[in-house]
mmCIF file of the C-alpha atoms, coordinates in Angstrom:
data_MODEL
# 
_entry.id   MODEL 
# 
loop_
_atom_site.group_PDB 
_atom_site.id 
_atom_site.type_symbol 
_atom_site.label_atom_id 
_atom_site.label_alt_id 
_atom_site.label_comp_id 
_atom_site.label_asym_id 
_atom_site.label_entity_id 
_atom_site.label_seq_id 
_atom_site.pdbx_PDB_ins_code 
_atom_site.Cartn_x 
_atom_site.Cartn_y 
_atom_site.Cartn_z 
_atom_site.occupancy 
_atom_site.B_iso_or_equiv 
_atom_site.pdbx_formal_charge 
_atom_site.auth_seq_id 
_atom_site.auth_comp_id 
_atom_site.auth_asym_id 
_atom_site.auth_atom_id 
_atom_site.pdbx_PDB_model_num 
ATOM 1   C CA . UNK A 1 1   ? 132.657 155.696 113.808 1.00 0.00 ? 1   UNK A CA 1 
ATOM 2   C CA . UNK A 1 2   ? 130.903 154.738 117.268 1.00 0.00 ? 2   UNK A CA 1 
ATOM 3   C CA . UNK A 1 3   ? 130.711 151.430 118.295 1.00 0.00 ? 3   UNK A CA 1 
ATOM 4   C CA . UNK A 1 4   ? 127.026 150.040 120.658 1.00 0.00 ? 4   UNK A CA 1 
ATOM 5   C CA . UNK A 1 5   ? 127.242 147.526 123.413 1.00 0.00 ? 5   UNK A CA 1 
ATOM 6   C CA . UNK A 1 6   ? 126.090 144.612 120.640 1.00 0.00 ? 6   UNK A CA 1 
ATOM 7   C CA . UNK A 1 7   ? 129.348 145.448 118.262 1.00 0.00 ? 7   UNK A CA 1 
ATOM 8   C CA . UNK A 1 8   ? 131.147 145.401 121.376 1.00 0.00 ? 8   UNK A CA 1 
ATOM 9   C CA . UNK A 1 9   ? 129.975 142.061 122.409 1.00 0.00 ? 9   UNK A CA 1 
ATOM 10  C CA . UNK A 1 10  ? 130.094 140.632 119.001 1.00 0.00 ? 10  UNK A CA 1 
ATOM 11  C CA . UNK A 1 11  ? 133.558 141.496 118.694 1.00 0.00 ? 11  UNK A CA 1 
ATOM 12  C CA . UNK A 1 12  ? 134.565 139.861 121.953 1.00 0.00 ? 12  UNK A CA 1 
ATOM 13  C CA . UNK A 1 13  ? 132.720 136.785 120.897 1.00 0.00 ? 13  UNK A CA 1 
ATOM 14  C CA . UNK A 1 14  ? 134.651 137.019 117.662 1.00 0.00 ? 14  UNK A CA 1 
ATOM 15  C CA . UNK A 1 15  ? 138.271 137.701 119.099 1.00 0.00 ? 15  UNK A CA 1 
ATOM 16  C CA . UNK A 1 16  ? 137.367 134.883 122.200 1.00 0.00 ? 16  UNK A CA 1 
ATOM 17  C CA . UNK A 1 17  ? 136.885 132.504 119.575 1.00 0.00 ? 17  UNK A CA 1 
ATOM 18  C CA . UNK A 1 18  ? 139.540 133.340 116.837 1.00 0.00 ? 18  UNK A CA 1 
ATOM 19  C CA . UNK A 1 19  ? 142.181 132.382 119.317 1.00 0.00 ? 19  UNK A CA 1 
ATOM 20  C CA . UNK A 1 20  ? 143.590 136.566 118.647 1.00 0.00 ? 20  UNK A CA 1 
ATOM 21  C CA . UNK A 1 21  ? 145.655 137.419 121.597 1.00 0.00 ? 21  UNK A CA 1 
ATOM 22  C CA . UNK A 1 22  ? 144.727 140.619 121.520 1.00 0.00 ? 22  UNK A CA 1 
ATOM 23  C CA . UNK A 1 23  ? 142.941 143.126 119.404 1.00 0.00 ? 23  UNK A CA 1 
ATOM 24  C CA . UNK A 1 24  ? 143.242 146.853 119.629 1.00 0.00 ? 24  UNK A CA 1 
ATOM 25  C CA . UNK A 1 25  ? 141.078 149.954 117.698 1.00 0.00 ? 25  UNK A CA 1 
ATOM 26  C CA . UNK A 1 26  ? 141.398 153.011 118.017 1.00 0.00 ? 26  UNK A CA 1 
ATOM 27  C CA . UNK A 1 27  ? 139.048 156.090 116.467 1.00 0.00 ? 27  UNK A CA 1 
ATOM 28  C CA . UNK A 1 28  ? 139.066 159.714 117.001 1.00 0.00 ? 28  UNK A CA 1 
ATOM 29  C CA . UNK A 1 29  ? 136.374 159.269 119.564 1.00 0.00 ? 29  UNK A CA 1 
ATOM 30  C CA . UNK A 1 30  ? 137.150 156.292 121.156 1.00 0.00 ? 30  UNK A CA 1 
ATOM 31  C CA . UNK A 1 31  ? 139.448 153.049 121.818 1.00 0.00 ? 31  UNK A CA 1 
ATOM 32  C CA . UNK A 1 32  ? 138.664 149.792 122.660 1.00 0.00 ? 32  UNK A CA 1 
ATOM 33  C CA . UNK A 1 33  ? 141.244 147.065 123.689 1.00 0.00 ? 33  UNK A CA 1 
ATOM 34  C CA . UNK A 1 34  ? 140.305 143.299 123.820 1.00 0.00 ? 34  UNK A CA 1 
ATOM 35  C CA . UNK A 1 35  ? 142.609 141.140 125.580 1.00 0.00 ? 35  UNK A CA 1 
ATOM 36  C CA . UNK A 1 36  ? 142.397 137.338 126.036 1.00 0.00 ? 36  UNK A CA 1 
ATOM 37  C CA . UNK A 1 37  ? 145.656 136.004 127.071 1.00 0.00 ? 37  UNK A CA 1 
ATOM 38  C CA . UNK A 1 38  ? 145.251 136.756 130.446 1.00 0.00 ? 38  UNK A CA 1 
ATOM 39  C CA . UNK A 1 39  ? 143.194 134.765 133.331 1.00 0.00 ? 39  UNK A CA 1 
ATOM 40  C CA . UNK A 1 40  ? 140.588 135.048 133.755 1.00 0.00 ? 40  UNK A CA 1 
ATOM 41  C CA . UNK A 1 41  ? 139.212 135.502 129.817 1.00 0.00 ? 41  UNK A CA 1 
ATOM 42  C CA . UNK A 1 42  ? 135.921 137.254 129.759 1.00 0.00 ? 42  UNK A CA 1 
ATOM 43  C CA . UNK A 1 43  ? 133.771 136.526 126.876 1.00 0.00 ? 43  UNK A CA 1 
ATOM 44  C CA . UNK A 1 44  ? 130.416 138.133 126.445 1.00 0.00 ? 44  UNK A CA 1 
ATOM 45  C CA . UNK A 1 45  ? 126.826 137.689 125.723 1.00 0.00 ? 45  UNK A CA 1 
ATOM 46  C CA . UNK A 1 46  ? 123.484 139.459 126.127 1.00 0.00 ? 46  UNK A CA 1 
ATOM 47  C CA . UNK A 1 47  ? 122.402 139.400 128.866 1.00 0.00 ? 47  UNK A CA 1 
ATOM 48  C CA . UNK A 1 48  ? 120.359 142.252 130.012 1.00 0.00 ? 48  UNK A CA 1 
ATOM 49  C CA . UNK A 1 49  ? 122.956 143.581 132.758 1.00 0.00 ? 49  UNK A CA 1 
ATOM 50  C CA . UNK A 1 50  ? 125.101 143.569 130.405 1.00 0.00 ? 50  UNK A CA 1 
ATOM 51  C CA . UNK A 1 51  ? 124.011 146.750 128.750 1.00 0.00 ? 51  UNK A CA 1 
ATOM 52  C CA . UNK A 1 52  ? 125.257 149.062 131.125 1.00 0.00 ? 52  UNK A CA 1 
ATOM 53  C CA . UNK A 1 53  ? 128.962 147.426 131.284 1.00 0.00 ? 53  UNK A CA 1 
ATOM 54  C CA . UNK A 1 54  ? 131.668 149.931 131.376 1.00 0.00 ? 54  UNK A CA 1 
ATOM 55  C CA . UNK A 1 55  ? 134.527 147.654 130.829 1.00 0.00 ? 55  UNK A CA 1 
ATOM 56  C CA . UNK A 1 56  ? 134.659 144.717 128.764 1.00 0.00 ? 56  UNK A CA 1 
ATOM 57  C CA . UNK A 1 57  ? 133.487 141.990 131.299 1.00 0.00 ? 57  UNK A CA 1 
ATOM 58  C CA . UNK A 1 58  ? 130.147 140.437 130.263 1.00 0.00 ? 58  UNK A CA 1 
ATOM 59  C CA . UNK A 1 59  ? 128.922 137.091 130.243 1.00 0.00 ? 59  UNK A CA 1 
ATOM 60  C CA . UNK A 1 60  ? 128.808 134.466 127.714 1.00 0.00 ? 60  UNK A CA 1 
ATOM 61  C CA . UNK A 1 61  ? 125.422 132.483 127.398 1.00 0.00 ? 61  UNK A CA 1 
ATOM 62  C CA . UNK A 1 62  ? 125.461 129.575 129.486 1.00 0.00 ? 62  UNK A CA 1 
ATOM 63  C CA . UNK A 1 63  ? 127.015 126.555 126.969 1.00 0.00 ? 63  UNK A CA 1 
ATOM 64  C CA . UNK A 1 64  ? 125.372 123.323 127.479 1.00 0.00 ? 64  UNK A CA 1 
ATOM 65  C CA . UNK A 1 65  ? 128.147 120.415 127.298 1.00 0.00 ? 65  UNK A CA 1 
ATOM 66  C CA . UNK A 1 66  ? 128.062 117.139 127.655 1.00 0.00 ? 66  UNK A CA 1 
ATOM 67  C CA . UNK A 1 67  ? 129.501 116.033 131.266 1.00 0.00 ? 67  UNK A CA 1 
ATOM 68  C CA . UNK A 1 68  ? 133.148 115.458 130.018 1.00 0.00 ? 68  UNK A CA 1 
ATOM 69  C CA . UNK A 1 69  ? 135.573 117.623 132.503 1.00 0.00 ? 69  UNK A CA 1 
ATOM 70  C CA . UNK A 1 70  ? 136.969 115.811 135.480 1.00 0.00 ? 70  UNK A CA 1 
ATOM 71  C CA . UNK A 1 71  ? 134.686 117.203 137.936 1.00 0.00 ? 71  UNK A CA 1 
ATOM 72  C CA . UNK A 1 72  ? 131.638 116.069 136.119 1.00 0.00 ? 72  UNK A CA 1 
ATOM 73  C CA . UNK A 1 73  ? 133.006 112.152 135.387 1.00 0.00 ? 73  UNK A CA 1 
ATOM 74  C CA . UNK A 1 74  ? 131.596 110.688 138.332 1.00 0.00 ? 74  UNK A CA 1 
ATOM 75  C CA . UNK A 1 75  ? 128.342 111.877 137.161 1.00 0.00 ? 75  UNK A CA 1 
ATOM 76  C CA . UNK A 1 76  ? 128.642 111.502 133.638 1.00 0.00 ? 76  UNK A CA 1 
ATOM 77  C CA . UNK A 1 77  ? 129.317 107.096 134.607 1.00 0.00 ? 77  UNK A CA 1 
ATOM 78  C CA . UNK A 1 78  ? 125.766 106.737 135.941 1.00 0.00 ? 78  UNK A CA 1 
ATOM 79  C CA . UNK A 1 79  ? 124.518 108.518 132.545 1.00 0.00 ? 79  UNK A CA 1 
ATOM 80  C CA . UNK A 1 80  ? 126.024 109.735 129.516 1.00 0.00 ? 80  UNK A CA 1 
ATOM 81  C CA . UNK A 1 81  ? 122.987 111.451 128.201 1.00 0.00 ? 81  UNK A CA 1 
ATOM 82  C CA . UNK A 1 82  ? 123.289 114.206 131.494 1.00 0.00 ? 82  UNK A CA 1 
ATOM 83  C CA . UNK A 1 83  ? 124.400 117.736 129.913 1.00 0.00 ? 83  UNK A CA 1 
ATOM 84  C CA . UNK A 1 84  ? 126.761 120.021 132.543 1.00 0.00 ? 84  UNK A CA 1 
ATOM 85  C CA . UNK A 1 85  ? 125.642 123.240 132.448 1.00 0.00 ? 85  UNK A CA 1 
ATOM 86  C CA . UNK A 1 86  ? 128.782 125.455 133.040 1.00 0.00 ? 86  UNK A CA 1 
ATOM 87  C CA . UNK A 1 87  ? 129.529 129.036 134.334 1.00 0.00 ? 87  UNK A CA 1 
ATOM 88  C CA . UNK A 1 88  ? 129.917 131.525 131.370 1.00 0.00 ? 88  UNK A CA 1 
ATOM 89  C CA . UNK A 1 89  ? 131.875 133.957 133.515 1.00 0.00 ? 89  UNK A CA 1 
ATOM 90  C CA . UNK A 1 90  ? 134.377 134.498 136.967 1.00 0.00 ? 90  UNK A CA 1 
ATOM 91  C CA . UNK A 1 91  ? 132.793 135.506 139.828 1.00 0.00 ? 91  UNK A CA 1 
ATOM 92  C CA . UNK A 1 92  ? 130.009 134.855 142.750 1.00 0.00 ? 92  UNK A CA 1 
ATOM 93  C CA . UNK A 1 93  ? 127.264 132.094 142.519 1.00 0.00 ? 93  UNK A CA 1 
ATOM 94  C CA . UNK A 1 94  ? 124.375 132.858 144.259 1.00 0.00 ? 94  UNK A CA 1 
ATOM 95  C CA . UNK A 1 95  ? 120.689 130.192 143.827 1.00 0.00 ? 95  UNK A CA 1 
ATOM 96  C CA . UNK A 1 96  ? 118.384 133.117 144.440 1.00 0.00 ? 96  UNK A CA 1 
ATOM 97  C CA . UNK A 1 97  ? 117.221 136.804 143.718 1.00 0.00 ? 97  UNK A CA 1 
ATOM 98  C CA . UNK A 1 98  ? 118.374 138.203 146.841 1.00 0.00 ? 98  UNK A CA 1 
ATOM 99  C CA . UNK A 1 99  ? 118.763 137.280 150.339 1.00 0.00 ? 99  UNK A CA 1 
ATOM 100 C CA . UNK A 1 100 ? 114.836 136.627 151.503 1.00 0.00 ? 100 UNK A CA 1 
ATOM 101 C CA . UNK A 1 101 ? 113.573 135.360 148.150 1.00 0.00 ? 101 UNK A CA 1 
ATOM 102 C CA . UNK A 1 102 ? 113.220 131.786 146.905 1.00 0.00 ? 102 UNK A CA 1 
ATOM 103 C CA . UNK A 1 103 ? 115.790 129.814 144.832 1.00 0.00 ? 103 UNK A CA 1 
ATOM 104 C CA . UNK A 1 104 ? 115.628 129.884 140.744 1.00 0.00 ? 104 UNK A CA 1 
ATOM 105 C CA . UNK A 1 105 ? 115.911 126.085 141.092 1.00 0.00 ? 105 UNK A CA 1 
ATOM 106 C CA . UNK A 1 106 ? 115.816 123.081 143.032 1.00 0.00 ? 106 UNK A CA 1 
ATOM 107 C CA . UNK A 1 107 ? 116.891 119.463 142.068 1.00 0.00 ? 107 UNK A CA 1 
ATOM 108 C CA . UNK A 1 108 ? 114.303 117.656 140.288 1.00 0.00 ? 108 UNK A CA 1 
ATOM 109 C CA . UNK A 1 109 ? 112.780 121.027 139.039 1.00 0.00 ? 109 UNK A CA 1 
ATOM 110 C CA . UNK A 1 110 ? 111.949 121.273 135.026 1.00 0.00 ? 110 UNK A CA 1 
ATOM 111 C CA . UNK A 1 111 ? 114.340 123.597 133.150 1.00 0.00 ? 111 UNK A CA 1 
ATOM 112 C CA . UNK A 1 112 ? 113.357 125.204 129.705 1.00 0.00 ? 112 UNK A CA 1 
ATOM 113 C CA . UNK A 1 113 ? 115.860 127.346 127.342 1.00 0.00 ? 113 UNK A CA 1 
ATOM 114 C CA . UNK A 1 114 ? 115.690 130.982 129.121 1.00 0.00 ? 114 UNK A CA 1 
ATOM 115 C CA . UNK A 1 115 ? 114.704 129.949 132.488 1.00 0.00 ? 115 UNK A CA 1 
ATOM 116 C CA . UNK A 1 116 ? 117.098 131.665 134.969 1.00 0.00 ? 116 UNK A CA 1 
ATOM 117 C CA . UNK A 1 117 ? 118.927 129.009 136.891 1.00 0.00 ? 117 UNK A CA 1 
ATOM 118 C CA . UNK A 1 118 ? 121.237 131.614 138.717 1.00 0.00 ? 118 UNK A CA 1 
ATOM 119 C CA . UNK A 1 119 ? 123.068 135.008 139.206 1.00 0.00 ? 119 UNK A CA 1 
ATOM 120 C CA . UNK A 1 120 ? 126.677 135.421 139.334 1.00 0.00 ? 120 UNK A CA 1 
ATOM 121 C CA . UNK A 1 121 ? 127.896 138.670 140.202 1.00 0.00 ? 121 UNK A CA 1 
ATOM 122 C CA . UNK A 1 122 ? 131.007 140.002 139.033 1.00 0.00 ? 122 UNK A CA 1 
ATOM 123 C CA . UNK A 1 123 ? 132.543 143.238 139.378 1.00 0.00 ? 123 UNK A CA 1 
ATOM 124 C CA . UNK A 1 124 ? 129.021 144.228 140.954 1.00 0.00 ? 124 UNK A CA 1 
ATOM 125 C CA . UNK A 1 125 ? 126.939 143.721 138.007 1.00 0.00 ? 125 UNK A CA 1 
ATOM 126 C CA . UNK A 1 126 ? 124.397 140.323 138.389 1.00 0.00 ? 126 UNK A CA 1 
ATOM 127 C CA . UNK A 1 127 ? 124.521 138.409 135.691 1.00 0.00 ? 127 UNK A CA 1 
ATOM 128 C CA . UNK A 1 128 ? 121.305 136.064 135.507 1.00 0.00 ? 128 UNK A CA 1 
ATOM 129 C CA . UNK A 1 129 ? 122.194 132.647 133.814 1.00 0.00 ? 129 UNK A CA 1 
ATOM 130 C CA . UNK A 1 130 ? 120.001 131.524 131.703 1.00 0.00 ? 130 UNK A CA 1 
ATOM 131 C CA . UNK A 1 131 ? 119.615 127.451 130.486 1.00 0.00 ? 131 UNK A CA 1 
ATOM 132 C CA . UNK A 1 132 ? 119.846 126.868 126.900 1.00 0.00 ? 132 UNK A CA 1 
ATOM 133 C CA . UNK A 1 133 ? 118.588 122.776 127.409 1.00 0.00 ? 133 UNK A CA 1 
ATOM 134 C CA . UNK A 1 134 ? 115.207 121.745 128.496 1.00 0.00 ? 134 UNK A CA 1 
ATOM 135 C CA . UNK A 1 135 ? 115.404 118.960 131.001 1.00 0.00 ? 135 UNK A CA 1 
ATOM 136 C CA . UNK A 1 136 ? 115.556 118.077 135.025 1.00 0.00 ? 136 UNK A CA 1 
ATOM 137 C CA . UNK A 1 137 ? 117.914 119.463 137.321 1.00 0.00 ? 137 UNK A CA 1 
ATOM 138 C CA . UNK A 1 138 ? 119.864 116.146 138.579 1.00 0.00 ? 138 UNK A CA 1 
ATOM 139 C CA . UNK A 1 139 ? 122.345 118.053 140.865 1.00 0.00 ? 139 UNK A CA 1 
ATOM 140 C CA . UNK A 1 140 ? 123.561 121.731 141.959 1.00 0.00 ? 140 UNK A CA 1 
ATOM 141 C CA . UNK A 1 141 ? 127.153 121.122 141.874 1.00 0.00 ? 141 UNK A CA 1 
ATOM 142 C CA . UNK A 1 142 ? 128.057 124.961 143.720 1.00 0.00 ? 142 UNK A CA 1 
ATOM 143 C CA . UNK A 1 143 ? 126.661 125.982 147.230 1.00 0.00 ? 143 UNK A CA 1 
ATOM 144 C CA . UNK A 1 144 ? 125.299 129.554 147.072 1.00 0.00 ? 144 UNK A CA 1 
ATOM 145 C CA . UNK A 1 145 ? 127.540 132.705 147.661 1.00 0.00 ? 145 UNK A CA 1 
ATOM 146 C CA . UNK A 1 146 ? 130.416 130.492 146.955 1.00 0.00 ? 146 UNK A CA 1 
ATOM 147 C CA . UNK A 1 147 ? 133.224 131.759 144.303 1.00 0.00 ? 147 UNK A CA 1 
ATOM 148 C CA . UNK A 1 148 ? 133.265 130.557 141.020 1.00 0.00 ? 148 UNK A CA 1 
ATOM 149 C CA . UNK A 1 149 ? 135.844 129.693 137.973 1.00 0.00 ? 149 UNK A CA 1 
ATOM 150 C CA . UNK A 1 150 ? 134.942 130.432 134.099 1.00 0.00 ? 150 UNK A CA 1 
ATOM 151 C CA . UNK A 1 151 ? 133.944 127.357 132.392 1.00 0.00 ? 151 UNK A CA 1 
ATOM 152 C CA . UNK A 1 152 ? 133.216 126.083 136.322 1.00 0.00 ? 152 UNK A CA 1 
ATOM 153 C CA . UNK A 1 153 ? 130.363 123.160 135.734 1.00 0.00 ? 153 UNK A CA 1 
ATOM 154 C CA . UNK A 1 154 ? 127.223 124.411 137.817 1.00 0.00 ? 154 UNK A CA 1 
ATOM 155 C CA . UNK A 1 155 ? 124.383 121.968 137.230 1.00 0.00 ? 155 UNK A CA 1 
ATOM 156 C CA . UNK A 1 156 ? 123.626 118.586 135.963 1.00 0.00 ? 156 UNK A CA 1 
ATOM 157 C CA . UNK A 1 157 ? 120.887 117.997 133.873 1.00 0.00 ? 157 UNK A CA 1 
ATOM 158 C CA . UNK A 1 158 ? 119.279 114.808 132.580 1.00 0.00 ? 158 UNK A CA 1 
ATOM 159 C CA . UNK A 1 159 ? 117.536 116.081 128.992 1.00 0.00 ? 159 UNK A CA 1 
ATOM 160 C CA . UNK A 1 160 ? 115.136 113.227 128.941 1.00 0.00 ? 160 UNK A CA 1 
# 
């Protein structure tokens, strides 16, 4: 038995989510162990840099929340309906492509489900973040290049 990247994923989705501390398999030709008591847990997703991971630290698709966490409550009083979009993984925020290019997005700029909003690097793999809402961008809540936290809220959105 082999396992491809999407088992692989799925699996970490699976064992993320089933609240497993830790899940172990081992085959003739190969062994995977998936951990998730630790900090940081990575989850997964598929996200095109994610193919070529070597160890099991992927991204999970961006999850669109409503503005609930303490960071986002200030926010979330002026409107209720505003959705935080939140980091899916640890690691390095940047707002553009690469050093000399443009942005992904601005506030006020119209977001549609699979429009890249960001890159986070982590363990030198770039991780574009996709949104999964349509709406406006109200506010960019990290300044580029600066370290993020899983589950770290990102952007406000107003889905209206």
């Amino acid at each position: 038995m082999s396992m491809d990247i999407k088992q692989i994923q799925d699996l970490i989705k699976f064992v993320s989510k089933s609240g497993v501390n830790e899940v172990s398999i081992e085959e003739k030709d190969f062994k995977i162990t998936i951990k998730t008591n630790q900090e940081p847990t990575y989850v997964t997703a598929s996200l095109p840099t994610a193919a070529a991971v070597a160890a099991p630290v992927a991204a999970a698709p961006v999850a669109a929340i409503p503005a609930s966490s303490p960071a986002a409550a200030a926010v979330a009083d002026e409107s209720a309906n505003y959705i935080t979009i939140k980091s899916p993984i640890i690691g390095t925020f940047y707002r553009s492509p690469g050093p000399d290019k443009g942005v992904f997005v601005n506030v006020g700029d119209e977001i549609a489900p699979g429009k890249v909003l960001c890159i986070v690097e982590a363990m030198k793999l770039f991780n574009e973040i996709e949104s999964e809402v349509s709406g406006r961008i109200v506010k960019i809540l990290v300044n580029d290049a600066q370290p993020i936290e899983y589950d770290q809220p990102l952007f406000i959105v107003d889905p209206s």
